[in-house]
C-alpha positions in Angstrom: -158.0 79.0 -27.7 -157.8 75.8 -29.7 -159.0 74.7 -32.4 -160.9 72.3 -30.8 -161.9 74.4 -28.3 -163.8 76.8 -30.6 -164.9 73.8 -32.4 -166.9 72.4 -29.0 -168.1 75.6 -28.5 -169.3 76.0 -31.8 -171.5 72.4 -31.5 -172.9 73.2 -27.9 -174.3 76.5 -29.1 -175.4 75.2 -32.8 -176.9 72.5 -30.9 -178.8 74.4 -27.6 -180.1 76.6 -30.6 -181.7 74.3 -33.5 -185.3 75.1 -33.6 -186.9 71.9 -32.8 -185.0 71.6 -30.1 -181.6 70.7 -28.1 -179.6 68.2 -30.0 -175.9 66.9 -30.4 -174.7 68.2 -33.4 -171.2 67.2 -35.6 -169.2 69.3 -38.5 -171.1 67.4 -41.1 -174.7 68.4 -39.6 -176.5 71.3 -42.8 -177.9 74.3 -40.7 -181.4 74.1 -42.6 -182.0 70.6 -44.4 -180.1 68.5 -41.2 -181.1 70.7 -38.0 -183.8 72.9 -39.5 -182.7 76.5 -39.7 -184.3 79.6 -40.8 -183.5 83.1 -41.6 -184.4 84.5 -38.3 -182.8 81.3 -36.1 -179.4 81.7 -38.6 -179.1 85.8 -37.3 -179.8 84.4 -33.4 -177.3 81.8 -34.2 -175.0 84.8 -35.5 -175.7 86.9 -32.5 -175.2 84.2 -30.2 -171.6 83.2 -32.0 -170.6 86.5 -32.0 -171.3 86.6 -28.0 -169.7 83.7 -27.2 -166.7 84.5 -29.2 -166.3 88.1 -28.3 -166.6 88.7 -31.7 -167.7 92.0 -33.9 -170.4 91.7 -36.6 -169.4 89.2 -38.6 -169.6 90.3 -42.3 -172.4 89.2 -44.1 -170.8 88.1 -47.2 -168.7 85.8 -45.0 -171.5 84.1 -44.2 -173.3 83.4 -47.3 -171.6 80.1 -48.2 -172.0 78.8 -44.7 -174.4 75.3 -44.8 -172.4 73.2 -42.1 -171.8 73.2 -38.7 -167.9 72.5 -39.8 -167.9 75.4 -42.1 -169.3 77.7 -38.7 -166.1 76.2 -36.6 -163.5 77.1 -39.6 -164.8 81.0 -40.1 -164.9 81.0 -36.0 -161.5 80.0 -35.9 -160.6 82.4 -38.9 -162.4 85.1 -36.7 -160.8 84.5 -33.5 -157.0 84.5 -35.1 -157.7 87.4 -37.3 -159.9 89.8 -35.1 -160.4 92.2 -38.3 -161.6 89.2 -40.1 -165.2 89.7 -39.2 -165.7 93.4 -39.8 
């Protein structure tokens, strides 16, 4: 899969998913002050990546310094080259 692939993916799901509703998203979009994200829609966004991408649990100290949709798409693609990556 390419990069761009998993990036695409990435936005369609980000985007069905943001709490006020469907929306386009880009790389640059912040999960909470952009598309308004919360603790409990971040872990369904989590679950739903992890899903999509056929992924384990991703570890939780990976995901601590992700704000952007960009920074989701590089630890995706990290992920999916590196299948140990997110356990």
């Amino acid at each position: 899969m390419s990069r761009e692939d998993i990036a695409r993916r990435v936005r369609d799901l980000v985007g069905d998913l943001v709490p006020a509703g469907a929306r386009r998203v880009g790389p640059a979009d912040r999960l909470v002050e952009d598309l308004g994200f919360d603790s409990v829609a971040v872990l369904e966004l989590a679950l739903a990546l992890e899903v999509e991408f056929d992924l384990q649990e991703i570890d939780e100290a990976r995901t601590v310094d992700l704000a952007t949709v960009g920074d989701i798409e590089a630890l995706i693609a990290k992920a999916v080259s590196e299948p140990e990556y997110g356990t």
